[in-house]
TIGUPA-404840 format. One record per residue (C-alpha): residue number from 1; x, y, z. Coordinates in steps of 0.1 Angstrom, whole numbers, plus 5000, padded with zeros to 4 digits. Last residue first. Layout:
{k:NUM; c1:X; c2:Y; c3:Z}
...
This chain:
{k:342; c1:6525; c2:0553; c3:7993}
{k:341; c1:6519; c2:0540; c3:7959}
{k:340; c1:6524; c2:0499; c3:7960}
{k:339; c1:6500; c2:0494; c3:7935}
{k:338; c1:6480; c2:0472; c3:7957}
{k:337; c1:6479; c2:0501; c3:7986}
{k:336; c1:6468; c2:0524; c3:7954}
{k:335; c1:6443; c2:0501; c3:7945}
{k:334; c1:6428; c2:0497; c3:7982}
{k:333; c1:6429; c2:0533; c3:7985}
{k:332; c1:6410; c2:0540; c3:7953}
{k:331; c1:6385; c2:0511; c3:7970}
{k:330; c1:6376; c2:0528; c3:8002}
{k:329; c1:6378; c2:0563; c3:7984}
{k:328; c1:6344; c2:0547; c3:7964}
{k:327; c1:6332; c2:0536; c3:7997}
{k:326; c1:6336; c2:0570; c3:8019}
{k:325; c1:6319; c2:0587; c3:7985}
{k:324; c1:6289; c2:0568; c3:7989}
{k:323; c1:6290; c2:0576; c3:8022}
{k:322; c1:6294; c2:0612; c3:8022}
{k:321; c1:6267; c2:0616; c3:7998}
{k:320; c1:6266; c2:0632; c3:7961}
{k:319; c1:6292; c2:0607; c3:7948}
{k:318; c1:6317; c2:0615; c3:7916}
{k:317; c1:6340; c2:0585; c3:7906}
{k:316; c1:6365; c2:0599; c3:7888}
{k:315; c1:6385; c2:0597; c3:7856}
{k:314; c1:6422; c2:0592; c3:7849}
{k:313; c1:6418; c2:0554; c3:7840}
{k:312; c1:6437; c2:0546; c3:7872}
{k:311; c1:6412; c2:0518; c3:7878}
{k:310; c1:6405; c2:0525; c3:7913}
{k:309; c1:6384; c2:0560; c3:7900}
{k:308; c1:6400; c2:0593; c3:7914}
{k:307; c1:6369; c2:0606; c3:7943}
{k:306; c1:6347; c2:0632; c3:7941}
{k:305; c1:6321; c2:0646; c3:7964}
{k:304; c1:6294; c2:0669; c3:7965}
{k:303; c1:6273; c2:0654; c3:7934}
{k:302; c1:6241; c2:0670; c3:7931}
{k:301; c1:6236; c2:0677; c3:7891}
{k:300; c1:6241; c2:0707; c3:7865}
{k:299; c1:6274; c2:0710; c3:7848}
{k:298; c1:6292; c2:0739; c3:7851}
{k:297; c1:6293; c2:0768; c3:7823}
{k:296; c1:6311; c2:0798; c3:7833}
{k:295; c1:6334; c2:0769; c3:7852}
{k:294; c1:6334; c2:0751; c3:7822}
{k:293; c1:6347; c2:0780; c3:7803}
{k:292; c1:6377; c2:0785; c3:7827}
{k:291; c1:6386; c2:0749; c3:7826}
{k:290; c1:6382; c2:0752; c3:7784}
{k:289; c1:6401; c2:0784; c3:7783}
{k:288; c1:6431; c2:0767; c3:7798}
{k:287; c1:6444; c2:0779; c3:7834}
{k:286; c1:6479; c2:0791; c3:7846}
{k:285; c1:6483; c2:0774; c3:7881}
{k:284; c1:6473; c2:0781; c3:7918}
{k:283; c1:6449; c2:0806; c3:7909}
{k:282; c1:6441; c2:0835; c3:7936}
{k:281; c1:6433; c2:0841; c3:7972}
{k:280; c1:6422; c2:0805; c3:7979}
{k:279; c1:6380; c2:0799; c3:7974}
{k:278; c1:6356; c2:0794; c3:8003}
{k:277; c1:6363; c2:0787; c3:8038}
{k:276; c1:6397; c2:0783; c3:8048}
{k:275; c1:6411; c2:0748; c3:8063}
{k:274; c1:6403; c2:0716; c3:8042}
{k:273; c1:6408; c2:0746; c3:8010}
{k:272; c1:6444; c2:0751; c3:8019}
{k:271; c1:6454; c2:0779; c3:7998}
{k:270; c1:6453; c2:0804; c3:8030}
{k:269; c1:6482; c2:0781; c3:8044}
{k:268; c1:6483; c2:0762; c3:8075}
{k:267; c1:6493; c2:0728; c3:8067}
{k:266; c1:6473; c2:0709; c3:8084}
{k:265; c1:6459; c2:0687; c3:8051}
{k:264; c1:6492; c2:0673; c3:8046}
{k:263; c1:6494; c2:0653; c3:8079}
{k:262; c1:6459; c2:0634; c3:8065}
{k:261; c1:6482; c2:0624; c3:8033}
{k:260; c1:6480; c2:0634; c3:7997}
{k:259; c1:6497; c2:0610; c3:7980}
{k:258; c1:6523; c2:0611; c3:7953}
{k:257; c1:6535; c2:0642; c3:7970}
{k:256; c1:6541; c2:0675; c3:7946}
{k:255; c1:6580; c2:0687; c3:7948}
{k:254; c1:6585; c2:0715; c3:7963}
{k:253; c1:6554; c2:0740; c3:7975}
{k:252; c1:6531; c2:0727; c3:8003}
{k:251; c1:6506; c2:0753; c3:7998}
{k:250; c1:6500; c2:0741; c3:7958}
{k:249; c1:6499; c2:0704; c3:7972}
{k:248; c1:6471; c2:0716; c3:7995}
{k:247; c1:6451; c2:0733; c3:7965}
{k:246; c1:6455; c2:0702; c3:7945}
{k:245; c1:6437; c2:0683; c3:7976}
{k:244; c1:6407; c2:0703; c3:7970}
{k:243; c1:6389; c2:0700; c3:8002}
{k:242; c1:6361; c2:0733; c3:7986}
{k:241; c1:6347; c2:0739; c3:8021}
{k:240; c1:6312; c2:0736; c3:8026}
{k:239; c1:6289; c2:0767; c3:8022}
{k:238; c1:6258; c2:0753; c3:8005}
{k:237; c1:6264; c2:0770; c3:7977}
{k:236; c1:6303; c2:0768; c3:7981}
{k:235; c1:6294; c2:0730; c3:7976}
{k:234; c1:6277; c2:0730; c3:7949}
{k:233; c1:6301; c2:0753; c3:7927}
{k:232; c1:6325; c2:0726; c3:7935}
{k:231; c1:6305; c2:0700; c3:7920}
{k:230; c1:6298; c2:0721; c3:7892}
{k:229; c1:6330; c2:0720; c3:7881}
{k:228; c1:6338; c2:0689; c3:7886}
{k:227; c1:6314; c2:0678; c3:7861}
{k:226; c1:6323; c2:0709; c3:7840}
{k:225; c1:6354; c2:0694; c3:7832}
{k:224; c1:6346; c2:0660; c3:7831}
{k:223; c1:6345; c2:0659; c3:7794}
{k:222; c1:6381; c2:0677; c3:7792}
{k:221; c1:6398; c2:0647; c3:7813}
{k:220; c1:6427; c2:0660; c3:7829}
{k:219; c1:6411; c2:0667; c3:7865}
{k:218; c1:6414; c2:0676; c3:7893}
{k:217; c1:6447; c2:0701; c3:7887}
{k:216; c1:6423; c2:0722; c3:7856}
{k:215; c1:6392; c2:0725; c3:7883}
{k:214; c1:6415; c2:0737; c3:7910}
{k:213; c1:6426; c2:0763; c3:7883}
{k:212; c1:6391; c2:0772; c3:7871}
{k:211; c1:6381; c2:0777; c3:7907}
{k:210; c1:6409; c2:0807; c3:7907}
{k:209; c1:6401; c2:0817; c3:7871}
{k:208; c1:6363; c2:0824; c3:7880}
{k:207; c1:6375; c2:0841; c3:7909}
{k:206; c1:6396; c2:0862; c3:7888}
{k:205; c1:6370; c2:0870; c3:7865}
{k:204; c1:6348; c2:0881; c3:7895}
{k:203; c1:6322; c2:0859; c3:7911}
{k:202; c1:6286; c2:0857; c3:7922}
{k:201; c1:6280; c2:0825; c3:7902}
{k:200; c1:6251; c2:0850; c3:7881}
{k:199; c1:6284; c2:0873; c3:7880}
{k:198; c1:6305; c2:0847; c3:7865}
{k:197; c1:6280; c2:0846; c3:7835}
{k:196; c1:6280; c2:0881; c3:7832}
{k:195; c1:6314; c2:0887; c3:7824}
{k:194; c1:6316; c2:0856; c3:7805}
{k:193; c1:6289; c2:0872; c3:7780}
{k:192; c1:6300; c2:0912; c3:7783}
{k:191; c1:6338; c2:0898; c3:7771}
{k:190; c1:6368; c2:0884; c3:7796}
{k:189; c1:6388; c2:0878; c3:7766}
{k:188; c1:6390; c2:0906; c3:7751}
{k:187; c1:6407; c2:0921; c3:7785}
{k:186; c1:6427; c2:0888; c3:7786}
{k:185; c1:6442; c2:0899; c3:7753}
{k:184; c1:6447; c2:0931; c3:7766}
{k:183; c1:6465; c2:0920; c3:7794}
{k:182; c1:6489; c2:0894; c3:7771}
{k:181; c1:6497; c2:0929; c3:7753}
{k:180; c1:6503; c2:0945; c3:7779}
{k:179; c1:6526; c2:0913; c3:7792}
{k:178; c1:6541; c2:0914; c3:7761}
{k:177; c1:6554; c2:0952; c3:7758}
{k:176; c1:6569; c2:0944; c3:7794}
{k:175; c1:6590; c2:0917; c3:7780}
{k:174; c1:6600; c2:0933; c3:7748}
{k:173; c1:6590; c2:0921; c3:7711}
{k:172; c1:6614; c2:0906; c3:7694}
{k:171; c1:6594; c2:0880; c3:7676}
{k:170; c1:6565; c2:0907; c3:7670}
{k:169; c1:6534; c2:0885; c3:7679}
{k:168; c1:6500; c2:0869; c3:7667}
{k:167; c1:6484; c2:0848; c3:7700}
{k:166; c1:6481; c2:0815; c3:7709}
{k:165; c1:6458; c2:0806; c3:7736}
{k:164; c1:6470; c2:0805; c3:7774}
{k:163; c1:6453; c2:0835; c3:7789}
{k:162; c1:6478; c2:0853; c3:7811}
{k:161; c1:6473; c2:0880; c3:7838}
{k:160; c1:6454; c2:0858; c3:7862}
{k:159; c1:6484; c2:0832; c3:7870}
{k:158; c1:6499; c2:0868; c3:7885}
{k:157; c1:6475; c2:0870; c3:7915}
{k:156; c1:6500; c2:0860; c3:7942}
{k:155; c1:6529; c2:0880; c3:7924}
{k:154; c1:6508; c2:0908; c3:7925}
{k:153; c1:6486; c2:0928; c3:7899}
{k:152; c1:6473; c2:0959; c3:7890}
{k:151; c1:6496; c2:0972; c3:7860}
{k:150; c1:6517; c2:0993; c3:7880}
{k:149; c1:6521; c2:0968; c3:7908}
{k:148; c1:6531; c2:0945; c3:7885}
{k:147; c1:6562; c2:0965; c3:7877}
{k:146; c1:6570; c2:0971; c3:7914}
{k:145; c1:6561; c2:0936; c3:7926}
{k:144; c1:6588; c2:0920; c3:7902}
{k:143; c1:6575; c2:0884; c3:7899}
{k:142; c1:6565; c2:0884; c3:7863}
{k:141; c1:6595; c2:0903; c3:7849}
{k:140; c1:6621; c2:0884; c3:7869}
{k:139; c1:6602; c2:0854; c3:7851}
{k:138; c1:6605; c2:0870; c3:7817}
{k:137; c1:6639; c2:0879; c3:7819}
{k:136; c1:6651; c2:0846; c3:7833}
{k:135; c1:6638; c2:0831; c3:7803}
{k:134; c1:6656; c2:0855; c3:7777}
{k:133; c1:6639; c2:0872; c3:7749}
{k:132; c1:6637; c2:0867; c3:7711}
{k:131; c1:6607; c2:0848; c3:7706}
{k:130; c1:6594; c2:0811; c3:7710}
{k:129; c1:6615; c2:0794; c3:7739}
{k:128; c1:6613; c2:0825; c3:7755}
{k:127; c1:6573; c2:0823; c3:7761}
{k:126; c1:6580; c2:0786; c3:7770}
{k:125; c1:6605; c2:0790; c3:7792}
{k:124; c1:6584; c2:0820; c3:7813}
{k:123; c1:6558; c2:0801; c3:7815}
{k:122; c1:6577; c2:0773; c3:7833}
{k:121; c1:6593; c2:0800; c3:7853}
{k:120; c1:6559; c2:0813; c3:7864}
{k:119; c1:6549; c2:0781; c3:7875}
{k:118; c1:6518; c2:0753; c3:7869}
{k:117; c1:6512; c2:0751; c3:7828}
{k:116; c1:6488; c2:0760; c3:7806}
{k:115; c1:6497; c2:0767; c3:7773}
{k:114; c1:6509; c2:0796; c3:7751}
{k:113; c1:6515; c2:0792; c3:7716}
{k:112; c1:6527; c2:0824; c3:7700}
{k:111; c1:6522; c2:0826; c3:7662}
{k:110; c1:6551; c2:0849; c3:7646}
{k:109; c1:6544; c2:0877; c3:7630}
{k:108; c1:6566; c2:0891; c3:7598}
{k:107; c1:6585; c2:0920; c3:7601}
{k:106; c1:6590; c2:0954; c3:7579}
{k:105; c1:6619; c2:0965; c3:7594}
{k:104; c1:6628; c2:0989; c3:7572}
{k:103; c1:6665; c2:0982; c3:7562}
{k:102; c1:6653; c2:0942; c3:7559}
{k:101; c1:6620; c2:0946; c3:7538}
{k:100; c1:6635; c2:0970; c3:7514}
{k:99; c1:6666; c2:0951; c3:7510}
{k:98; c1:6645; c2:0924; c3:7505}
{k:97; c1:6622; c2:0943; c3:7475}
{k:96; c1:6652; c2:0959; c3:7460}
{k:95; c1:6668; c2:0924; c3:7458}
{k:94; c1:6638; c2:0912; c3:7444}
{k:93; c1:6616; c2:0885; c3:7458}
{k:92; c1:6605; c2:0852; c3:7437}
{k:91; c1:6606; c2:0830; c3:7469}
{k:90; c1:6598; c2:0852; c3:7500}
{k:89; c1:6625; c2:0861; c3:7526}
{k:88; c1:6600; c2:0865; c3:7555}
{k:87; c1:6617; c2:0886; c3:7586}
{k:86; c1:6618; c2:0880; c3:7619}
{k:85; c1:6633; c2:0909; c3:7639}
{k:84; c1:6663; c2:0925; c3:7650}
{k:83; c1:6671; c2:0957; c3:7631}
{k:82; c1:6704; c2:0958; c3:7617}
{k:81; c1:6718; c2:1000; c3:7621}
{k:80; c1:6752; c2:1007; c3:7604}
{k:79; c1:6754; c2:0979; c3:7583}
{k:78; c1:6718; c2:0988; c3:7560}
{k:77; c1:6738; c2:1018; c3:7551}
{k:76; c1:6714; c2:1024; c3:7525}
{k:75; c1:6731; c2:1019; c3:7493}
{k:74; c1:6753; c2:0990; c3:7515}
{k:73; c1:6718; c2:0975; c3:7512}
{k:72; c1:6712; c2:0977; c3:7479}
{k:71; c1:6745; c2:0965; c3:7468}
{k:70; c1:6745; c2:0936; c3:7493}
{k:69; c1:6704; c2:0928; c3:7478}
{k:68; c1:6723; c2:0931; c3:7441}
{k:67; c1:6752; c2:0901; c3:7448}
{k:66; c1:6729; c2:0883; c3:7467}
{k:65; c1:6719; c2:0858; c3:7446}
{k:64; c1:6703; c2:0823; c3:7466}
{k:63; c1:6723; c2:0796; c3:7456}
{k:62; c1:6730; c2:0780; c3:7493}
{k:61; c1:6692; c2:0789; c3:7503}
{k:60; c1:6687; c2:0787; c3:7539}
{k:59; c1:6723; c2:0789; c3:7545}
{k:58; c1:6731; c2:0814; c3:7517}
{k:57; c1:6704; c2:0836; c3:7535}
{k:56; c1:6721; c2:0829; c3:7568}
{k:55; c1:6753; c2:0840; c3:7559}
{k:54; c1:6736; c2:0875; c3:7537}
{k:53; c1:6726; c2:0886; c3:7573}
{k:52; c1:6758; c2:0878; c3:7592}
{k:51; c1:6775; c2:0901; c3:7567}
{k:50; c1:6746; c2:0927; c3:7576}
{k:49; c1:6762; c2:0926; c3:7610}
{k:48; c1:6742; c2:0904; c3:7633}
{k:47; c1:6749; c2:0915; c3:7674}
{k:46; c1:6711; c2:0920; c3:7683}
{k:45; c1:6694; c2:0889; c3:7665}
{k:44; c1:6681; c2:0884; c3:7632}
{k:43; c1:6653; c2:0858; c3:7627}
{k:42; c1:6651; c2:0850; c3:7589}
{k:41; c1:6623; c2:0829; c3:7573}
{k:40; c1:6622; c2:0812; c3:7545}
{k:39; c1:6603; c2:0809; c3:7513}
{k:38; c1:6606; c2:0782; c3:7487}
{k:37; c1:6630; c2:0784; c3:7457}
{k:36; c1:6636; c2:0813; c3:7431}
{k:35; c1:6658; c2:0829; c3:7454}
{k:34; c1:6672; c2:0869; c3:7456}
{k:33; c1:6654; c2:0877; c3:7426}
{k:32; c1:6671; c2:0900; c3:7404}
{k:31; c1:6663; c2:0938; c3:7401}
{k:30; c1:6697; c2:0949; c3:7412}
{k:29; c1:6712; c2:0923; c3:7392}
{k:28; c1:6690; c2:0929; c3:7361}
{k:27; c1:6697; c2:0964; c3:7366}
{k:26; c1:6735; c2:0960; c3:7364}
{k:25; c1:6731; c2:0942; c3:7334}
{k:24; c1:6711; c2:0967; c3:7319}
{k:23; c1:6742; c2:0989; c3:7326}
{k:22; c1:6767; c2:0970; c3:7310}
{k:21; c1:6748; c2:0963; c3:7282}
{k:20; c1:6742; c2:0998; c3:7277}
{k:19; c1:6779; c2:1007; c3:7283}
{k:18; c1:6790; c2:0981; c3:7255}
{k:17; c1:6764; c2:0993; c3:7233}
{k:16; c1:6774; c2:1033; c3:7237}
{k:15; c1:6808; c2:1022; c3:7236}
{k:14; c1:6803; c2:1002; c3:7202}
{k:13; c1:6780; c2:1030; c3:7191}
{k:12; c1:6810; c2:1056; c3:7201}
{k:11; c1:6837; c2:1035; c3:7183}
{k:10; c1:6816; c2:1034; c3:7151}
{k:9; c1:6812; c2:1073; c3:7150}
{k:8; c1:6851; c2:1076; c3:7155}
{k:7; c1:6860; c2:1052; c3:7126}
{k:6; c1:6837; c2:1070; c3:7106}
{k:5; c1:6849; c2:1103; c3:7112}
{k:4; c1:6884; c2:1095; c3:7109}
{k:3; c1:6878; c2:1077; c3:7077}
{k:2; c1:6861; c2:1110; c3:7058}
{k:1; c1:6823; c2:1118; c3:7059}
């Protein structure tokens, strides 16, 4: 083998090493993980580009390496279509991995906490509050007669379609998908058990929810739940009228009165339990689980009348005639007259 030869032979295995090196380097970049510290989430958004993307990794992790998850992604035109979502970025993940995650939308859940609350648009804020959709979208939504006329409701009945509890969701899911969701839920839900339950009261689930509801706006004690309860199921026994002041404040609308006044209880309204017979048309708040429960499952006595107790503990006094009760609202009005509450 002369010189040239040699010489040749040794530049190749250089080049050969060189190029080897190269490329296992390249591999350990593409294979890399993107951060070695804790977990994160991402929530993309319609308008990110995929440089917004590798932004708001470096902001949740300033040394994360994204040098091989950019070259995966521009390997699959991650750029031209960014899917919205809410994606888990976790510790130890390669780019590959990542990249696969973000260009094929593979999303994590999100736990939607729904509570109780009085309005549409308050439900609405919260529900927007938590996913990737717009407040006023979600309250158009719930008062638009032609959509919920499609799925069997009105704007009357519409605190029936929702059971607050909190529920396993895509963060940018759509409005409408929601609310079929939030239906099915309900649909769960309302199982054989409760089913039959409110039929041995003689009701319908959304009955059941509409008591539930005065029940909730009595009282915010949980133990007296299905103390009040009950008392109300006594009375539409006997076939008294429900005089729930919380269903007169609901037909006033506005701003709720500190006191509920005699001039109050004319309004004519079909909420206004001093006035109709039976229950109101439908809820007059979103309802808890435990308000509805107790209603499945009232407490068992003779009390007809209720009363808020003078101490202004929160609880009642409960009285099963009309006198007793005429001296127990003798001496809540006497507080509130002391308390200056007009």
């Amino acid at each position: 083998m002369n010189k040239t030869t040699k010489i040749f032979i040794a530049t190749l295995l250089t080049l050969i090493v060189a190029s080897g090196a190269v490329l296992y380097t390249f591999y350990k970049m593409l294979e890399s993980p993107v951060t070695t510290k804790e977990s994160f989430r991402l929530y993309i958004t319609p308008g990110y580009t995929q440089d917004k993307v590798m932004e708001s990794i470096l902001l949740n992790d300033p040394d994360a390496s994204v040098k091989g998850l950019r070259l995966w992604l521009n390997h699959r035109h991650y750029a031209d279509k960014v899917l919205t979502g809410c994606y888990t970025v976790n510790a130890g993940a390669s780019a590959r991995e990542v990249a696969d995650m973000l260009s094929g939308g593979i999303q994590t859940p999100v736990r939607l906490r729904i509570s109780s609350v009085r309005t549409v648009d308050r439900m609405a804020s919260a529900i927007s509050s938590q996913l990737m959709m717009d407040s006023a979208q979600v309250s158009s939504l719930l008062s638009d007669r032609q959509f919920l006329d499609s799925i069997g409701y009105a704007p009357e009945t519409v605190f029936c379609m929702i059971i607050p509890n909190t529920y396993e969701v895509w963060w940018n899911i759509t409005p409408e998908a929601l609310v079929k969701r939030l239906l099915q839920e309900k649909e769960r839900f309302w199982n054989d058990d409760r089913r039959q339950k409110a039929a041995r009261l003689g009701m319908d689930s959304n009955q059941v929810m509409t008591l539930a509801s005065i029940v909730e706006e009595e009282t915010a004690m949980a133990d007296e739940l299905p103390v009040v309860a009950g008392l109300y199921i006594n009375r539409l026994k006997r076939g008294m009228p429900l005089q729930a002041d919380p269903t007169v404040i609901f037909a006033l609308g506005g701003e709720r009165p500190k006191r509920v006044l005699n001039a109050h209880l004319e309004i004519d309204s079909p909420y206004n339990t001093y006035k109709i017979q039976g229950l109101p048309p439908a809820p007059i708040r979103f309802v808890n689980i435990s308000s509805i429960d107790a209603v499945l499952n009232p407490a068992s006595h003779n009390y007809l009348y209720m009363c808020a107790k003078e101490d202004f503990s929160g609880y009642h006094n409960f009285a099963s005639t009309l006198s007793q009760h005429n001296a127990n609202a003798a001496r809540y009005r006497q507080a509130l007259d002391k308390a200056g509450i007009r």
